[in-house]
Every structure is written in structure tokens, then in C-alpha cells.
C-alpha positions as CSV (number, residue, x, y, z in Angstrom):
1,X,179.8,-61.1,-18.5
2,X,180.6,-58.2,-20.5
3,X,184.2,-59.4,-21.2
4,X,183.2,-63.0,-22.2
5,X,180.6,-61.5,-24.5
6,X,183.0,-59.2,-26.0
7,X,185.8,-61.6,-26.4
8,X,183.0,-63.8,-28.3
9,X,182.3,-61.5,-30.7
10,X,186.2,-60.5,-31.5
11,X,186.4,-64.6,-32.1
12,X,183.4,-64.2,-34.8
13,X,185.2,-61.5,-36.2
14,X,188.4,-63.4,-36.6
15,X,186.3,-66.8,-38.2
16,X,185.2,-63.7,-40.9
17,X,188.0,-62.2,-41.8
18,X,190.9,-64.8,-40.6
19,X,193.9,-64.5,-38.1
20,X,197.1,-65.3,-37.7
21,X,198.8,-68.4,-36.0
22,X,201.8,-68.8,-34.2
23,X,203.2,-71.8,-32.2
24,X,204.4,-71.8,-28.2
25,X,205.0,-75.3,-28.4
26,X,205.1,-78.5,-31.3
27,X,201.5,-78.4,-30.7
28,X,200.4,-75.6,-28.7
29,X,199.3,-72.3,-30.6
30,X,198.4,-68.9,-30.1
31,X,196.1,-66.8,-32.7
32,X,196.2,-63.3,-32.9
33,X,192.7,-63.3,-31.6
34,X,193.4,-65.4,-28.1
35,X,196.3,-61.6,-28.0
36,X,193.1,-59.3,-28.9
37,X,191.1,-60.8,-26.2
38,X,193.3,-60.9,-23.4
39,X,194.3,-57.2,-24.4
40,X,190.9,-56.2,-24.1
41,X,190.5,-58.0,-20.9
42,X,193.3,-56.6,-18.9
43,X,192.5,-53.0,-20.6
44,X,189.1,-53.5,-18.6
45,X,190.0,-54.3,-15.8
46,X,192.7,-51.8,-15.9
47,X,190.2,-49.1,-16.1
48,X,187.5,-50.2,-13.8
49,X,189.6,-52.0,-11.8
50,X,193.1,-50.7,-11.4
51,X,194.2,-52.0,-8.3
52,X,193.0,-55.5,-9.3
53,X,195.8,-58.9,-10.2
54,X,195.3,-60.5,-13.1
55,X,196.3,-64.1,-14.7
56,X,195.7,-64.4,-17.9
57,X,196.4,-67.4,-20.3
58,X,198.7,-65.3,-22.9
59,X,200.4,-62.4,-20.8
60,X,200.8,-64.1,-17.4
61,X,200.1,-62.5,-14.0
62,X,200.3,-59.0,-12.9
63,X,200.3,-57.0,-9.4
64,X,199.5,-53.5,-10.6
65,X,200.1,-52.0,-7.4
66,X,203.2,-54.1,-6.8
67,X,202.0,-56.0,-3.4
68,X,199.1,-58.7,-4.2
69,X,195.5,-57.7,-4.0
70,X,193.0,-59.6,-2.9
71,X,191.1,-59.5,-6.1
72,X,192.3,-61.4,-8.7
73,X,191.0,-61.6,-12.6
74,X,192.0,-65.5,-14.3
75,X,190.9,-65.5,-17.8
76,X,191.4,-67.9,-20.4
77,X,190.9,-65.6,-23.7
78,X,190.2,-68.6,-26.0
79,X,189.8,-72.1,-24.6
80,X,189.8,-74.2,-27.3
81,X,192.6,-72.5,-29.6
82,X,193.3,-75.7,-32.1
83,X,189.5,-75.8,-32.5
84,X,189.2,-72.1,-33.3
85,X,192.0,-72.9,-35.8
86,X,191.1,-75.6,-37.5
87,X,187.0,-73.8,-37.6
88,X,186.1,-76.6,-35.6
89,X,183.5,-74.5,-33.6
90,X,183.6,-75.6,-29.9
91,X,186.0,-72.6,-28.1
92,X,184.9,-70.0,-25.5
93,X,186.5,-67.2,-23.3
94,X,186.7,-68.1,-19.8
95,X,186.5,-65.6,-16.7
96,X,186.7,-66.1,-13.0
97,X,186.8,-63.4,-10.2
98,X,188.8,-64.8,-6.9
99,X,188.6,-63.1,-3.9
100,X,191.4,-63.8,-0.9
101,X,192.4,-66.9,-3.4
102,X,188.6,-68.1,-4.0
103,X,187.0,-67.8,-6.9
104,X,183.4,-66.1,-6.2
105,X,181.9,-65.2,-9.4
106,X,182.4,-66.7,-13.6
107,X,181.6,-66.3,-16.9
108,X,182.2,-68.4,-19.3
109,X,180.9,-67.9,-23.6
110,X,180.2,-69.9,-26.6
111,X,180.0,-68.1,-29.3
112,X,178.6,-70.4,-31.6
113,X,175.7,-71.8,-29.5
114,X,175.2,-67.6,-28.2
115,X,175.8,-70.1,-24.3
116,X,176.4,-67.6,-21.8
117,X,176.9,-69.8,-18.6
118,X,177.5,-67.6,-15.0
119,X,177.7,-68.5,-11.2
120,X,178.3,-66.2,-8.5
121,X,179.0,-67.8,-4.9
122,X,176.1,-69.4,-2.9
123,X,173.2,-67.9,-5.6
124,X,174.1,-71.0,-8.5
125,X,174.8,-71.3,-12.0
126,X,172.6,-69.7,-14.8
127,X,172.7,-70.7,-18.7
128,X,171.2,-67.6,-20.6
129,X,169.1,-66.4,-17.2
130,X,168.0,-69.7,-17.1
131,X,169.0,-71.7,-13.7
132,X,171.4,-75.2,-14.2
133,X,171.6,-78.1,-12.4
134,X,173.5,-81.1,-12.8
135,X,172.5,-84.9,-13.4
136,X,170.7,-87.2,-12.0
137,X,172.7,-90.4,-13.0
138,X,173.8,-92.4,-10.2
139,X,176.5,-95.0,-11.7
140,X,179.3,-95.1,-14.1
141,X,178.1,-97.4,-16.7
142,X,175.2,-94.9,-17.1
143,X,177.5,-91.8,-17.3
144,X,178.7,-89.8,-20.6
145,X,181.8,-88.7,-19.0
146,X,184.4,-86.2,-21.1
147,X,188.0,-85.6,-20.5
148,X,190.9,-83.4,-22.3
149,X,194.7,-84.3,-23.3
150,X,197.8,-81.7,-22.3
151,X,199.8,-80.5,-24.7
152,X,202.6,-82.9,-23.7
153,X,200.2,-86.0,-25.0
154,X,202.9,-86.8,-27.7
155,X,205.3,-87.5,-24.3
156,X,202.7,-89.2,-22.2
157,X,200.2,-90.7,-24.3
158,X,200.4,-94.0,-23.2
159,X,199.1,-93.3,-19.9
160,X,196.9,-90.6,-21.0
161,X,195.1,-93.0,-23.8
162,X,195.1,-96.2,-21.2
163,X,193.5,-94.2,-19.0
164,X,191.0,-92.9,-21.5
165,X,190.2,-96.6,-22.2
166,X,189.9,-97.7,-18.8
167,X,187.0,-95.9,-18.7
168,X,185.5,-96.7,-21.8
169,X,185.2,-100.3,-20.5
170,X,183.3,-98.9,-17.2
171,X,181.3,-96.1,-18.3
172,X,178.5,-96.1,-21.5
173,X,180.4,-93.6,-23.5
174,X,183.6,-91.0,-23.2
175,X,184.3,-88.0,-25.1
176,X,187.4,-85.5,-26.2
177,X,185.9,-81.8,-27.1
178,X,189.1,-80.4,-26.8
179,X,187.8,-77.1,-24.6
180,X,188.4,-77.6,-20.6
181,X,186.1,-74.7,-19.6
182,X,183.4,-76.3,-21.7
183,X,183.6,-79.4,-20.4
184,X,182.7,-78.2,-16.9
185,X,180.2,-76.1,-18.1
186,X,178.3,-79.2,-20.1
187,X,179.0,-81.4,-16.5
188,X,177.3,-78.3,-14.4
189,X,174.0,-78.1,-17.5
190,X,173.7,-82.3,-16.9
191,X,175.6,-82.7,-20.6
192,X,178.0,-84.7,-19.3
193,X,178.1,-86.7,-15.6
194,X,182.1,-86.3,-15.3
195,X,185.5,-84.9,-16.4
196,X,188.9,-85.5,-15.6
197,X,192.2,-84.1,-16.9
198,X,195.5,-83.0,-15.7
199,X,198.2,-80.9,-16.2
200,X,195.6,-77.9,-16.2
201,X,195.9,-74.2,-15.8
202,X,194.1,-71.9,-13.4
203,X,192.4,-70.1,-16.2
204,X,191.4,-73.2,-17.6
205,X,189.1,-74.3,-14.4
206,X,188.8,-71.1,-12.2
207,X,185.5,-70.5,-13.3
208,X,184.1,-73.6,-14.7
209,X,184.7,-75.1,-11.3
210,X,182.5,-72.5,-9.7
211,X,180.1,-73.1,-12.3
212,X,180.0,-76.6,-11.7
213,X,179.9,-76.0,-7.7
214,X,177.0,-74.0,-8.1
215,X,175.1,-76.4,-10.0
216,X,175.4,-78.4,-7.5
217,X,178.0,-80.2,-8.7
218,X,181.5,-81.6,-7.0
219,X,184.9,-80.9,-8.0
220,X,188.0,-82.6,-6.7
221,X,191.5,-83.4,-7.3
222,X,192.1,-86.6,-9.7
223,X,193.4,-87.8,-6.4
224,X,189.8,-86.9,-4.9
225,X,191.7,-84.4,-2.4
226,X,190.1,-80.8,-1.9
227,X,189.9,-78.6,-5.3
228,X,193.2,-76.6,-6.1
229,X,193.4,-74.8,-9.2
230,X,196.9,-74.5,-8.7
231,X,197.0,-78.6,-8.2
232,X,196.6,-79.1,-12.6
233,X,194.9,-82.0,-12.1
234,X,190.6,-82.0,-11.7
235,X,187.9,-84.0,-11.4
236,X,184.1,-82.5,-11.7
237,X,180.7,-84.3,-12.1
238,X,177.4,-84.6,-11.1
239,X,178.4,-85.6,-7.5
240,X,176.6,-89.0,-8.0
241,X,179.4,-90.5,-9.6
242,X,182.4,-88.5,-7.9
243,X,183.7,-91.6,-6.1
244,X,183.3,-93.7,-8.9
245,X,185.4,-91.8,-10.8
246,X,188.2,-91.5,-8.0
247,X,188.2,-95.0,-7.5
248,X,188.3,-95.9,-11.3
249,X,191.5,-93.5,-11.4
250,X,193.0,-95.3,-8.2
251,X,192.7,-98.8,-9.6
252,X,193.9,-97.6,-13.2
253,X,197.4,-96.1,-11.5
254,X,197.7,-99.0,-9.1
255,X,197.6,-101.6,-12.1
256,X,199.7,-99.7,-14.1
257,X,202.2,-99.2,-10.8
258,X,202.2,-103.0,-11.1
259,X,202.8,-103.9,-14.2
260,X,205.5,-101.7,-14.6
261,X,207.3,-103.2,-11.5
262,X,206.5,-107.3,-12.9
């Protein structure tokens, strides 16, 4: 919690007094401030920590004491980086603890809504102290479902937008915040009833997963296999419409599989 929060308030500081931008891709950027956070993330953990892994977003993974410990740190210093340039104001700092490959405890902030959203293993998910659970809605076409785009979309958005249509014909509405971590949260607070993406990163669902879990939740693979950050591909919602969602996705790919063979 105390990382999150003082990542939060080193991304106010930056909307203040400005930052600088670099690209890592045609479309993927890193600010200066995604650098300060994940600095004073790993400088932390270093110190309270030292014998602890850490996987971080910016600076990669790290075995301080050479052979892997069973404690490992994934952070995601600013999810949501083209929103936080652009001062589109929906971006948070992302931070799961996994012990023996499992993550156990999250925190994930918003610093423009002050959201402080946490889960430990088996005693839920909390909102500001408050206790979350997810929805009640029980089909699709009563679902506000949200989803995110890679940052290989200009490659793949065909499929990516079909898909994104598909299930604006089967759901009542679908959104695009543009902040993976977020998105779970929002499923796990009832915001939202489902999310699906691919070609994710561990720090972008380590701890929103738990968060969702704990909210009592489910989270899947797109493929509605058992939940592997290291798989890039997720699905998380209320529970109530998991399947639905699975077997939207199924149909999608095996009418697209079919076309493309006629």
C-alpha cells in the first residue's frame, strides 16, 4: 500500500510540473515518471526486503541473491502510460506480492479518484477500508463488459476490433479505458461484469487478478483454462457471466477459423 500511494503522488507531481516522453515502441511510451516509480519501488524493497525478486514493467526482473526467492515483487509503475500522457486521467500503480509463484497480497492506486483497492489471500478485497464485491448480473446482454488493445493493435486490429464487435452485438454495452489493472479492479467493485484482453504482462494482472478473486470474482484464460499470468491472455468477471464470455470468444475464433479457410 505504501508504494502504490507513493507512486500516486510522484504521478500528481509530474501532471504539475510535466515530464518527459520517450518511445519503446511506434506506440508504446515510457515517461520519466513510470522510471521514478519503479526506482522508488525496487529502492523499497531493496531496503526492507533485500533478499526479495522483483519484476517490474520498466527495469525487468531481478534475483538479488542470485538463486530465485520465493518472494517475488510485480509492479506495474504506471498502468495507463498514453493516458497519463495525453492528461487523460484514468492510470494507476499496480503491486502484487507472489509467494512460491502465487500471488497472495495487491495494491493497486488511482490517483485521481484517491481509489486505493487491496486484497490479501482468503480475507477479500477492500476499496478505501471499505469491503468489494462483484455483480450480480447473470447474462451477457445485461453485462457492461471492458476490454484493452496490445500495443501490436496496428498489426492485429482486424481481429482485435472483430472481436470487440462481436460482443457489442451480444452484450448491452463494451468499453476501452485503456488501464488493464483498472479494469479488474472496476470488474472486482461490480463496475464492470467482464474483461478480456491478450497479449498481457504479469505486472499488468498480478494483482488485479487477486483483487478480483477476492471479490469473489473468477479469472480465467481467454481459452477459459486455469489463470496464468505468464499465459498474456485473461478473462475476469463477475463469475455469473464467465462462461458466457468463454463461449462468445470460442464461437468468434471458430467463425473466423472458417472464413478464412472458405
Amino acid at each position: 500500500m505504501e508504494i502504490v500511494l507513493r507512486a500516486g503522488d510522484i504521478q500528481r507531481a509530474g501532471q504539475e510540473s510535466g515530464f518527459r516522453v520517450d518511445k519503446k515502441g511506434s506506440i508504446d511510451l515510457v515517461t520519466e515518471v513510470d522510471l521514478a516509480c519503479e526506482r522508488m519501488c525496487r529502492e523499497t524493497i531493496a531496503e526492507r526486503f533485500p533478499d526479495h525478486d522483483i519484476l517490474a514493467e520498466e527495469m525487468g526482473g531481478s534475483s538479488p541473491g542470485g538463486a530465485a526467492s520465493r518472494f517475488r515483487w510485480v509492479f506495474d509503475p504506471l498502468d495507463g502510460t498514453t493516458n497519463y500522457t495525453h492528461g487523460l486521467p484514468i492510470y494507476c500503480s499496480s503491486l502484487a506480492l507472489e509467494i512460491d509463484g502465487r500471488a497472495d497480497v495487491a495494491a493497486i492506486y488511482d490517483p485521481t479518484r484517491r481509489e486505493l483497492f487491496t486484497a490479501e489471500r482468503g480475507e477479500g478485497s477492500y476499496l478505501n477500508g471499505r469491503a468489494l464485491r462483484v455483480s450480480q448480473t447473470s447474462t451477457l446482454i445485461d453485462a457492461l463488459l471492458v476490454t484493452g488493445f496490445p500495443y501490436s493493435v496496428h498489426e492485429e486490429s482486424s481481429d482485435l476490433v472483430a472481436l470487440f464487435g462481436y460482443f457489442l452485438g451480444r452484450a448491452r454495452a463494451v468499453r476501452r479505458l485503456g488501464s488493464a489493472a483498472l479494469d479488474l479492479c472496476y470488474v472486482a467493485a461490480g463496475r464492470f461484469e467482464g474483461f478480456w484482453e491478450q497479449h498481457l504482462k504479469p505486472w499488468d494482472v498480478a494483482a488485479g487478478a487477486l483483487i478480483v478473486e477476492e471479490a469473489g470474482g473468477e479469472v480465467s484464460g481467454m481459452d477459459g483454462a486455469r489463470f496464468d499470468p505468464a499465459a498474456a491472455h485473461l478473462i475476469a468477471s463477475n463469475g455469473h457471466v464467465h462462461g458466457e464470455v468463454v463461449d462468445t470468444i470460442a464461437a468468434f475464433r471458430e467463425e473466423r477459423a472458417k472464413r478464412r479457410q472458405s
